[in-house]
N, CA, C and O of each residue as an XYZ file, in Angstrom:
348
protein
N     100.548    112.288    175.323
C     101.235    111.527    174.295
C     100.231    110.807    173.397
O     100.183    110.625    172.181
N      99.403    110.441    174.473
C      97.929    109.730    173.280
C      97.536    110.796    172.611
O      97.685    110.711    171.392
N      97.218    111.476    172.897
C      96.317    112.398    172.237
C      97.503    112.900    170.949
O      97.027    112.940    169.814
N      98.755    113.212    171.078
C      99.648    113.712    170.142
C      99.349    112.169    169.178
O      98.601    112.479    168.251
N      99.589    111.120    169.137
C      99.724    110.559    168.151
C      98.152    110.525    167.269
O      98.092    110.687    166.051
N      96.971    110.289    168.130
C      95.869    110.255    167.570
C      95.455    111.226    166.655
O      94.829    111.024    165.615
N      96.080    112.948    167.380
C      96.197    113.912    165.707
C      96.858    113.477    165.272
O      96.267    113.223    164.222
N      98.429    112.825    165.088
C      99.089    113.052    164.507
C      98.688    111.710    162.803
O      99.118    111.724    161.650
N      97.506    110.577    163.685
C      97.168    109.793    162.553
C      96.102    110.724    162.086
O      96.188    111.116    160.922
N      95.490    110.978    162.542
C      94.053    112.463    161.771
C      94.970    112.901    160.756
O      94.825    112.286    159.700
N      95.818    113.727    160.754
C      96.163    114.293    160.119
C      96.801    113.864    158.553
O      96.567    114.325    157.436
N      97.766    112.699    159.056
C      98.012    111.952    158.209
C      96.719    111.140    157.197
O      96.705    111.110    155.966
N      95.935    110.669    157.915
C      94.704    110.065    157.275
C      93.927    111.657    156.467
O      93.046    111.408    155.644
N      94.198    112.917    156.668
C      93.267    113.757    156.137
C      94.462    114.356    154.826
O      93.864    114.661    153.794
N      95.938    114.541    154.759
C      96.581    114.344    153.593
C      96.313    113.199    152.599
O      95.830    113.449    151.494
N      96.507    112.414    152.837
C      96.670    110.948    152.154
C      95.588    111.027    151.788
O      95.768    111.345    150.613
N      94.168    110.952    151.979
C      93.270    111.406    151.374
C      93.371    112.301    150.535
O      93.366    111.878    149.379
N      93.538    114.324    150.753
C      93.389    114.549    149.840
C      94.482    114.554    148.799
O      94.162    115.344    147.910
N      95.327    114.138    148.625
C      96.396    113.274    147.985
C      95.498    112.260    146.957
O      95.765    112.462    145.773
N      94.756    111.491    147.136
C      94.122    110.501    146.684
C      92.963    110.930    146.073
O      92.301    110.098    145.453
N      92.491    112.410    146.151
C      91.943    112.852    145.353
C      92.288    113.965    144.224
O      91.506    114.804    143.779
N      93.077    113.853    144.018
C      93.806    115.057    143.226
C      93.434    114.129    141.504
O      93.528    112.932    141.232
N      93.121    114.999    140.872
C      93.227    114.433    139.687
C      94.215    114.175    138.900
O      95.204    114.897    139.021
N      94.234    113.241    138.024
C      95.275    112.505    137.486
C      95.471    113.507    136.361
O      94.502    114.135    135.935
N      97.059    113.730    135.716
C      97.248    114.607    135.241
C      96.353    114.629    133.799
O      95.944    113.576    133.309
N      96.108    115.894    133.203
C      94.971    115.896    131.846
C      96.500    115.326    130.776
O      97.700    115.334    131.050
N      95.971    115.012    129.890
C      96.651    114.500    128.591
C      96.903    115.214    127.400
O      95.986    115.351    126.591
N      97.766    115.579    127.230
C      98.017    117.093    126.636
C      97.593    117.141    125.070
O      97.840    116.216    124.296
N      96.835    118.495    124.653
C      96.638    118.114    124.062
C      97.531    118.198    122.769
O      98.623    118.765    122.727
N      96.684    117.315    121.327
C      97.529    117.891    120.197
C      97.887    118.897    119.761
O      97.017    119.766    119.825
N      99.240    119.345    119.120
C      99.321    120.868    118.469
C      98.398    121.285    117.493
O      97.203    120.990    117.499
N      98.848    121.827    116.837
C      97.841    122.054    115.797
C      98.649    121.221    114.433
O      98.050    120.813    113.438
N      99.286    121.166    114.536
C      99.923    120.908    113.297
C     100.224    119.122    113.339
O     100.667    118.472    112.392
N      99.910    118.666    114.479
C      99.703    117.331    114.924
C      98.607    117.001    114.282
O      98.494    116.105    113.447
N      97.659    117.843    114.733
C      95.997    117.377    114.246
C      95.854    117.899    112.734
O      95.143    117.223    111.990
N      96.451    119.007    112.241
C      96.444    118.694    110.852
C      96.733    117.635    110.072
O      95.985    117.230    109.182
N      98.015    117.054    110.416
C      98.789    115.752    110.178
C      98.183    114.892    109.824
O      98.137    114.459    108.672
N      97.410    114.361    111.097
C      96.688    113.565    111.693
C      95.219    113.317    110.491
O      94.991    112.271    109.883
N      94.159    114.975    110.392
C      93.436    114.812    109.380
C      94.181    114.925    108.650
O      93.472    115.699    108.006
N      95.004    114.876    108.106
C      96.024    114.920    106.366
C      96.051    113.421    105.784
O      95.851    112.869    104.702
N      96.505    112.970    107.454
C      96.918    110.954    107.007
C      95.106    110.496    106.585
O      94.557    110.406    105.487
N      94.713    110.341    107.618
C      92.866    110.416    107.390
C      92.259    110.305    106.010
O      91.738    109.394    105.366
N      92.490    111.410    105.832
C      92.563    112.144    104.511
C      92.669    111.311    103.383
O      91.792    110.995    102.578
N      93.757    111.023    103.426
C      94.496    110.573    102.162
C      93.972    109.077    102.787
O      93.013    108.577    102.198
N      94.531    108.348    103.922
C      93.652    107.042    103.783
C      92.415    106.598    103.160
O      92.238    105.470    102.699
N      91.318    107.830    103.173
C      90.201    107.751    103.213
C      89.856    107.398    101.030
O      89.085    106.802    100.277
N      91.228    108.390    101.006
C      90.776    108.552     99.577
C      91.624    107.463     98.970
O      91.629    107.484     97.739
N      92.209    106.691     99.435
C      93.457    105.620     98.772
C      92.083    104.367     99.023
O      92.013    103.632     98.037
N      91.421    104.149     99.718
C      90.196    103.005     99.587
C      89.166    103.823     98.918
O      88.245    103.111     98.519
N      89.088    104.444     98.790
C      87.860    104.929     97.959
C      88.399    104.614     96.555
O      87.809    103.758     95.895
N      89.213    105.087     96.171
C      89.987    104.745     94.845
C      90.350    103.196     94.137
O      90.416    102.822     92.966
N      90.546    102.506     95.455
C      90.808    101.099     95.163
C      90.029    100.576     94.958
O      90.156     99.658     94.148
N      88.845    100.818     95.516
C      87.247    100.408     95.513
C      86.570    100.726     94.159
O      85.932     99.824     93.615
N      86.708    102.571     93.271
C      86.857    102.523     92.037
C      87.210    101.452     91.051
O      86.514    100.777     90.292
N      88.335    101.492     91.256
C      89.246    100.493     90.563
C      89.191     99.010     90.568
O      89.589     98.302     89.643
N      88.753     98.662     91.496
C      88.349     96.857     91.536
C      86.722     96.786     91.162
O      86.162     95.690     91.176
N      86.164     97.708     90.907
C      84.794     97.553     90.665
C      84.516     96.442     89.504
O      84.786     96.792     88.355
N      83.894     94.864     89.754
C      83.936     94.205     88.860
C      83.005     94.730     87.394
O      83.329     94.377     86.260
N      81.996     95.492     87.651
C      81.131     95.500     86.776
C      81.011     97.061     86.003
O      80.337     97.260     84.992
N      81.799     98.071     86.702
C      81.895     99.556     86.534
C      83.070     99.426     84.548
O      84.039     98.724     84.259
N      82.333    100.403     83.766
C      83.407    100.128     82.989
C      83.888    101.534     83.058
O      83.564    102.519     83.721
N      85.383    101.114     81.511
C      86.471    102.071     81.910
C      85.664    103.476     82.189
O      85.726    103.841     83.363
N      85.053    104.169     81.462
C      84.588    105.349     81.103
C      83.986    105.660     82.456
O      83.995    106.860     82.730
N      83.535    104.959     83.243
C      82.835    105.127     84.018
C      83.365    105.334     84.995
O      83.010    106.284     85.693
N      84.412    104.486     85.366
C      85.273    104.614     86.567
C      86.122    105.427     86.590
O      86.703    105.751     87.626
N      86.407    106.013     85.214
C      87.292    107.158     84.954
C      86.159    108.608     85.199
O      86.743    109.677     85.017
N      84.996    108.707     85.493
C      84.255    109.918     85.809
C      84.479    109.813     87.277
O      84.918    110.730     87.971
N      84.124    108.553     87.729
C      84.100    108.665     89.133
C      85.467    108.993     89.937
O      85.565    109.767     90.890
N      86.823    107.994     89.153
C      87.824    108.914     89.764
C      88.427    110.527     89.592
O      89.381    111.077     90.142
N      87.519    110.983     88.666
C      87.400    112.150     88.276
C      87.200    113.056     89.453
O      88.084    113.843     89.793
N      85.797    112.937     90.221
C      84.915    113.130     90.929
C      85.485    113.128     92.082
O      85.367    113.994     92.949
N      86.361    111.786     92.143
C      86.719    112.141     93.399
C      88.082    112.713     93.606
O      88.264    113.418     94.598
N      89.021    112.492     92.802
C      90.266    113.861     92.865
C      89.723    115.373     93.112
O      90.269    116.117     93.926
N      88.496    115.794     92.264
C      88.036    116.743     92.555
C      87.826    117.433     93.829
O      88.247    118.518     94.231
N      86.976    116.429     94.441
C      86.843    116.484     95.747
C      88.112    116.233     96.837
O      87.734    116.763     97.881
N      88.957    115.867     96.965
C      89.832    115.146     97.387
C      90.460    116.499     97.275
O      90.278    117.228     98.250
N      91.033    116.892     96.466
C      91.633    118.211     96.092
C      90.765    119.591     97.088
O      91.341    120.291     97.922
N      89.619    119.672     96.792
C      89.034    121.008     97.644
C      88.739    120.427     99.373
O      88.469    121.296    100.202
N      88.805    119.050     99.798
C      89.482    118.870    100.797
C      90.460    119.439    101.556
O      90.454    120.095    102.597
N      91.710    118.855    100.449
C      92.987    118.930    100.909
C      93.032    120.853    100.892
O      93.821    121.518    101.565
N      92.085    121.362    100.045
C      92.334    122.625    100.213
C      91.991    124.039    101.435
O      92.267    125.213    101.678
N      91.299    123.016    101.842
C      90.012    123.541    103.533
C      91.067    122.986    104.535
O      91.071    123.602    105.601
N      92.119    121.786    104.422
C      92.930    121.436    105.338
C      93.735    122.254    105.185
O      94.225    122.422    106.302
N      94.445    123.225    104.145
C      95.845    124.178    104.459
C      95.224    125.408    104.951
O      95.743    126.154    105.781
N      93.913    125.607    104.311
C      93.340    126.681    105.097
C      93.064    126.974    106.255
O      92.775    128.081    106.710
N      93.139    126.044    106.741
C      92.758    125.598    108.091
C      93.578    125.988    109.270
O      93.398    126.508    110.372
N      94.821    125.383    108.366
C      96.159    125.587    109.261
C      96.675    126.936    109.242
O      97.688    127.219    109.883
């Protein structure tokens, strides 16, 4: 009877263990169309402060700030165009 319970804690102590090592489940990942999204919002955040930053420039004049937002729609645009390609 001793001996039955003493496996019977072995045993238990050798589940519960490997129980306690099992890894925790992975975190799934994004779709694709999540992570497009995702760089899309990015994206456009990135270029809505860049623009504002244009635009409040105390010392930039009009002509000037009008090349640079030029410059950067440009860009902004062949961005957004590598992101549909993408997808």
């Amino acid at each position: 009877m001793k001996n039955l319970f003493i496996s019977s804690l072995f045993i238990l102590g050798l589940s519960v263990n490997a129980n306690a090592q099992k890894r925790p489940p992975a975190h799934p990942q994004p779709s694709k169309t999540e992570l497009a999204n995702s760089k899309s919002r990015e994206l456009q955040k990135r270029y809505n402060s860049e623009k504002k930053m244009i635009m409040n420039h105390p010392v930039a004049t009009k002509k000037m700030k009008q090349e640079q937002l030029r410059a950067l729609n440009l860009r902004y645009q062949n961005e957004k165009k590598l992101l549909r390609v993408a997808r």
